[in-house]
C-alpha positions in Angstrom: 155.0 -25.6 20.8 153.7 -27.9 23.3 156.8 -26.8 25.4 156.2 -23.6 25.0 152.6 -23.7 26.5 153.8 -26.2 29.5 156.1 -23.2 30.4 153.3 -20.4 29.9 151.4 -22.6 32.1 154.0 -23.1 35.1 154.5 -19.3 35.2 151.4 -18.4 35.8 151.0 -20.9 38.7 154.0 -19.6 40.0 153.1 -15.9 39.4 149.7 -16.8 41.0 151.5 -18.2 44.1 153.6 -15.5 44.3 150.3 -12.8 44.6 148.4 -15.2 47.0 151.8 -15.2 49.0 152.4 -11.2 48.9 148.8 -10.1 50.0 148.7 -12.6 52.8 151.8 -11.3 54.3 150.3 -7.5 53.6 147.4 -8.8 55.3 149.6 -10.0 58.5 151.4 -6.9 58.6 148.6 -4.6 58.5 146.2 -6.6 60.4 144.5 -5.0 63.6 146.3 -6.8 66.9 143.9 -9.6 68.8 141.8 -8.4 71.3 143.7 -8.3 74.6 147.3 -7.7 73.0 148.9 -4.3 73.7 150.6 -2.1 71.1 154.3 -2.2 70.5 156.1 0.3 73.1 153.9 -0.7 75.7 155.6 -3.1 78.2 153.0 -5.9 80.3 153.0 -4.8 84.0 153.8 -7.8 86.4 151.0 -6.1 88.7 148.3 -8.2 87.9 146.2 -4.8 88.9 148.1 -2.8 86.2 147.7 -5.3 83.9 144.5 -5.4 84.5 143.9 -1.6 84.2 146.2 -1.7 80.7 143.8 -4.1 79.3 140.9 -2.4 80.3 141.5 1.7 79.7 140.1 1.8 76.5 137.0 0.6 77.9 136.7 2.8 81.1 134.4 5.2 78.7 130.5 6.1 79.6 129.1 3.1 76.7 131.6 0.2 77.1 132.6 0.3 80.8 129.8 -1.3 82.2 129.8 -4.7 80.1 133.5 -4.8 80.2 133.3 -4.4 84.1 131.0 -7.1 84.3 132.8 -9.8 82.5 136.3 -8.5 82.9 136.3 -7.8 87.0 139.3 -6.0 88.9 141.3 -7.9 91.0 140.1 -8.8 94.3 142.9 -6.5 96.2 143.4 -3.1 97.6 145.4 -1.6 94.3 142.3 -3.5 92.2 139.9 -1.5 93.8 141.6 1.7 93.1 141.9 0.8 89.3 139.0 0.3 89.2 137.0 3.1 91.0 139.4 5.1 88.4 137.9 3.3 85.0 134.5 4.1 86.9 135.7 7.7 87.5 136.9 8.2 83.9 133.8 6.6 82.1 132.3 9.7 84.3 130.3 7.3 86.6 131.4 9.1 89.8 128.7 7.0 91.9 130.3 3.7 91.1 133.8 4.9 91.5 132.6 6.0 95.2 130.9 2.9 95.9 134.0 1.1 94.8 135.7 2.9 97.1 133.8 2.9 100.1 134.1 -1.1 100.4 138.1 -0.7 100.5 138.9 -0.5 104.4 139.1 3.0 105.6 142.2 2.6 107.0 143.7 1.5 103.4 141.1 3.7 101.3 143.6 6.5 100.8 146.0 4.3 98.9 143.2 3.4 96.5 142.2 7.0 95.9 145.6 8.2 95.5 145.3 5.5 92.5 142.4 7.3 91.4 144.4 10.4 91.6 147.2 9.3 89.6 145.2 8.1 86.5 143.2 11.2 86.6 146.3 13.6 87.1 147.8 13.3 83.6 144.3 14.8 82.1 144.1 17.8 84.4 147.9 18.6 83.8 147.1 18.3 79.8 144.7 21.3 81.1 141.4 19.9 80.9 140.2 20.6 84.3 136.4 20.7 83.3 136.9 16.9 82.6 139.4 16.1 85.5 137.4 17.9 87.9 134.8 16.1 88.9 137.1 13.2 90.0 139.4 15.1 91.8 136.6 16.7 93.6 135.7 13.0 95.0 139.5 12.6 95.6 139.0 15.6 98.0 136.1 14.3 99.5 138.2 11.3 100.6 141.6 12.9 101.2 141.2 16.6 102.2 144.5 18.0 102.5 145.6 16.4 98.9 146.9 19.9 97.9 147.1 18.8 93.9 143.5 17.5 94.0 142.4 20.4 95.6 143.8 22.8 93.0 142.5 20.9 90.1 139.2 20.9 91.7 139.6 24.7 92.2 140.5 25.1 88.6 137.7 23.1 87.5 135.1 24.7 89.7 136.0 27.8 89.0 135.9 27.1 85.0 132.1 26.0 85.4 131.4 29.6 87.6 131.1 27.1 91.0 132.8 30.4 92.6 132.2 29.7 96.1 133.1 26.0 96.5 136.6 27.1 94.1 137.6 29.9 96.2 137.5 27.5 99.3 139.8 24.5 97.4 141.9 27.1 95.4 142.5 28.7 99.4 143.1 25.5 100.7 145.5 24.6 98.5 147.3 27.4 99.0 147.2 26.3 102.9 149.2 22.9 102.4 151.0 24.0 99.5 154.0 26.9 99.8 156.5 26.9 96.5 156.4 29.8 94.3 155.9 28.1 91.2 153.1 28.2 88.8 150.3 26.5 90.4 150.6 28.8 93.4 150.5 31.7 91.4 147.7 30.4 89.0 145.5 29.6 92.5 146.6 32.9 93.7 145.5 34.5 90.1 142.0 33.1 90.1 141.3 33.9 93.7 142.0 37.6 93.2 139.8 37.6 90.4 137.2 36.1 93.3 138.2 38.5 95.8 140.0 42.1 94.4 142.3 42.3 97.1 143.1 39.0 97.9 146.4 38.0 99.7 147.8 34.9 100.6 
């Protein structure tokens, strides 16, 4: 009897050990990554700019950007300062990405905007111009024969009924930019809708 007990006893420690055991590797396996890791699929840049922009995209957003700017700065180089006038531009703060970039030297600022350009790009080719717009409107601002820039601003002006300043992007990009593909015919589209009659 006594044997019988000892044994009832020992397999419920070990049953107990085994439970303790299964939910803490359930609890590894499903536990949110620490703060600062990247998810699987998503290789470190050796850039220390890109990896710094990597870390910090979630955060380029109109509540969090600010804090996260303050105690998680860009790099101090030409390629940091594009980065991160672009987390400024995406959080929407289109004064701080512009004073970001007016500090870069002016004969190296267009390297920084075309940055800015290239994050931005991917959200007005997913076709939300309204959001994209007002960034690549400050990319025109600094680089005014960027024909892509000019026909998202184009799009995006005339999607908020800005009819004026979108006929004169959509026209200049038509000016820098000559293959018959769709963007020239969606630029060419929306400016006859402007101007009945309208050829390039």
């Amino acid at each position: 009897m006594q044997r019988l007990v000892r044994f009832a006893s020992w397999s419920y420690v070990a049953a107990c050990a085994l439970g303790v055991a299964f939910v803490w590797q359930y609890q590894s396996r499903n536990a949110a990554p620490p703060p600062g890791t990247r998810p699987f699929g998503v290789r470190a840049s050796t850039n220390p700019a890109v990896a710094w922009f990597q870390t910090m995209k979630p955060y380029c957003n109109g509540v969090e950007v600010e804090v996260h700017l303050r105690y998680t700065p860009a790099p101090k180089t030409l390629e940091g300062s594009g980065y991160e006038a672009a987390c400024w531009a995406l959080a929407g703060k289109i004064d701080r990405a512009r004073v970001v970039l007016d500090a870069v030297p002016e004969s190296h600022r267009y390297q920084a905007v075309g940055i800015v350009f290239n994050v931005a790009h991917p959200v007005a080719d997913a076709g939300d111009d309204r959001a994209a717009g007002p960034i690549m409107e400050m990319v025109v601002d600094y680089w005014p024969n960027h024909y892509m820039a000019l026909y998202h601003a184009g799009m995006s002006e005339y999607a908020l009924e800005q009819m004026d300043v979108a006929r004169t992007h959509l026209k200049s990009f038509l000016q820098y930019y000559a293959q018959e593909d769709g963007w020239r015919r969606n630029a060419i589209d929306v400016l006859q809708r402007l101007e009945p009659g309208f050829r390039p």
